[in-house]
N, C-alpha and C positions, 0 to 999 in steps of 0.2 A: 186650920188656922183661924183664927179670930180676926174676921174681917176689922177691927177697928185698930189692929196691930200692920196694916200694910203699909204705911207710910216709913215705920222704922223698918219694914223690911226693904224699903224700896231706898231709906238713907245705908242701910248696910253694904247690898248689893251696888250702890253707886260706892264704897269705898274700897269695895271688892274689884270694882271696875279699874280703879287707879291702876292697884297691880297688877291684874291680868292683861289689860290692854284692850283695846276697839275689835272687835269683828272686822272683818275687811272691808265689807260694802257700807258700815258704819265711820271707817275710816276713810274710805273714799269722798263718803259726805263730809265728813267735817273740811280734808281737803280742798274738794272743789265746788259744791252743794251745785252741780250740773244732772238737772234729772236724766240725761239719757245718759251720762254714765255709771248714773245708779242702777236704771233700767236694763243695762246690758251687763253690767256687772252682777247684779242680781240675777240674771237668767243665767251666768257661767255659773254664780256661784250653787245651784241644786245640785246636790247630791257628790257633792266638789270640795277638799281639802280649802280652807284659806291660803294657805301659802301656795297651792296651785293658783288658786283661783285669781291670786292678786298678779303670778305673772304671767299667766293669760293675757288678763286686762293691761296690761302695761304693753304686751306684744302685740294685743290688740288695738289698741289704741295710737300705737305709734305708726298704724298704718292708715288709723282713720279714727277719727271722733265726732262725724258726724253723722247722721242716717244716709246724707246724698252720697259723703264719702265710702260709706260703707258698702252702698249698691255699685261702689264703682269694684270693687273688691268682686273678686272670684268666690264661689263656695269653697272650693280648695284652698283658695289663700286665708280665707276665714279659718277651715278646718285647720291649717297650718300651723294658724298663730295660737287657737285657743289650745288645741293638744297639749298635757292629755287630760285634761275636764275632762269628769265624766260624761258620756255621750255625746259627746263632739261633735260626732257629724249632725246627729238631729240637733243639736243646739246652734249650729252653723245656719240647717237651712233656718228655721227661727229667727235669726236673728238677721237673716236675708227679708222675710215676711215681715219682720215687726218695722222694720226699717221703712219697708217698701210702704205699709200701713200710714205709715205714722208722714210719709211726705205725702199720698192721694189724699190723706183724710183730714189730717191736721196742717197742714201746711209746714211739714218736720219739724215740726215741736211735740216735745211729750206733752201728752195732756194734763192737767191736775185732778182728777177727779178720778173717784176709784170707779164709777160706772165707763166712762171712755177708756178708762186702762184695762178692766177686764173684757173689752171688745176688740183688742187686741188679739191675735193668735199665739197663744202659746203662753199668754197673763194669767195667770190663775190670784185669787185671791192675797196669798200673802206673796206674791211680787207688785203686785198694783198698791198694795196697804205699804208697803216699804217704802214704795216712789214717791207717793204721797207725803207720808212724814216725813223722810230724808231728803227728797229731792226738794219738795214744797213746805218744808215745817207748818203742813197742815196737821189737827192731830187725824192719825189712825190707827190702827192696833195688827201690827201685821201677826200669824200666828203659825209660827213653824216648829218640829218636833220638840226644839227645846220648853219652847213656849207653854206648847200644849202638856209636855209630860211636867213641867214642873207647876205650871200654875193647878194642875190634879195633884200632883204629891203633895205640896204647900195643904192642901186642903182647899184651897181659894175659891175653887170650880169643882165641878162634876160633871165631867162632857164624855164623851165619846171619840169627839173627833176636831180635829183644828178648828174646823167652820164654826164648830158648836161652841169651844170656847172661845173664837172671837165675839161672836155674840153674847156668850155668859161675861165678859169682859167687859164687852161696850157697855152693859146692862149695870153691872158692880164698882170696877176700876175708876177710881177718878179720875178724868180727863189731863190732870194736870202731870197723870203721868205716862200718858200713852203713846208719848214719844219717844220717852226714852225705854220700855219696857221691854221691847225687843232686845234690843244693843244689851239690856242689862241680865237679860235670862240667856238669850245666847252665851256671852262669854261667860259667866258663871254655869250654864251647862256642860259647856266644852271641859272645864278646868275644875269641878266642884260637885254640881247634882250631874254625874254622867247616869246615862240611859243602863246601866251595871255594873252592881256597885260602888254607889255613890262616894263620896267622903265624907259621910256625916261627922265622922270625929274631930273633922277640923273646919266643919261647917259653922260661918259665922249667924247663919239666920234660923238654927237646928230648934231653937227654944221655941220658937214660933213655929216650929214645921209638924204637920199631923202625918208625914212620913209614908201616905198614901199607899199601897201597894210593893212597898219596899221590906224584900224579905233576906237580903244582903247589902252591907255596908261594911265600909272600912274608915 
């Protein structure tokens, strides 16, 4: 892809967005822009369906929303409510830790800053880079499979690995769109450039796409 063409991929993919609808924990932001419901909803949502994921967070939440509340909570009543997210119960104690974290350390406020959020336990980079944006409409670039597999097929990057293209990203992307850049490669992943056999036929940004390592399409 012709880096000076990103801009209209980034207006297509937002008209793309109309249709397909918000990611979950993108939807949550717009809802409530509460970082620690970003924070915890982002930790349900790895490796987790959105429609699981959103009524988790809802069953979760409706027994607590706040870290103090949350430590008032059982692991079992935790494991309870999030089932069945995948890996439950480690996500449970997790979310017992990050809670407990976040009242000794911070005074139960999420922090804004991706350095504080990755000292967290159980923060890994592109949950701390999501909290950031969504929670804080600071900009950050969070970088999750859809992320990384499509900004390499686009041609855009050349990475290896998430970490590598959030920093080929911080280094290329213009700022002005790295907040929205998640929200708009996720749902377009999920519904469009899927991880096999993409939909290239009815791909709106195909002109511009150097189609990277894609040896079936429909």
């Amino acid at each position: 892809m012709d880096d000076r063409n990103v801009a209209e991929v980034i207006r297509l993919l937002e008209k793309e967005l109309e249709k397909e609808g918000l990611p979950i924990v993108s939807q949550m932001a717009e809802e409530h822009r509460d970082p620690f419901a970003i924070l915890i909803s982002t930790l349900l949502s790895l490796r987790t369906k959105d429609e699981v994921t959103a009524a988790a967070a809802e069953r979760l939440f409706a027994l607590a929303s706040t870290p103090e509340g949350m430590l008032r909570l059982s692991e079992g009543q935790i494991q309870k409510a999030i089932y069945p997210v995948g890996f439950y119960r480690h996500k449970a104690e997790t979310i017992r830790q990050v809670c407990r974290d976040l009242i000794d350390r911070f005074a139960g406020r999420v922090p804004d800053t991706l350095e504080a959020l990755l000292s967290l336990k159980g923060v890994g980079r592109k949950t701390a880079n999501l909290v950031v944006a969504l929670g804080f409409n600071i900009p950050a670039i969070c970088v999750d499979t859809h992320v990384h597999r499509i900004s390499n097929r686009l041609g855009y990057v050349r990475t290896k690995t998430p970490e590598e293209t959030e920093f080929a990203l911080r280094e290329k992307l213009p700022p002005e769109y790295w907040l929205r850049f998640n929200t708009l490669l996720v749902a377009f992943g999920r519904n469009t450039c899927r991880p096999i056999s993409p939909l290239c036929s009815i791909c709106t940004v195909a002109v511009y796409c150097d189609r990277v390592g894609v040896t079936k399409s429909r």
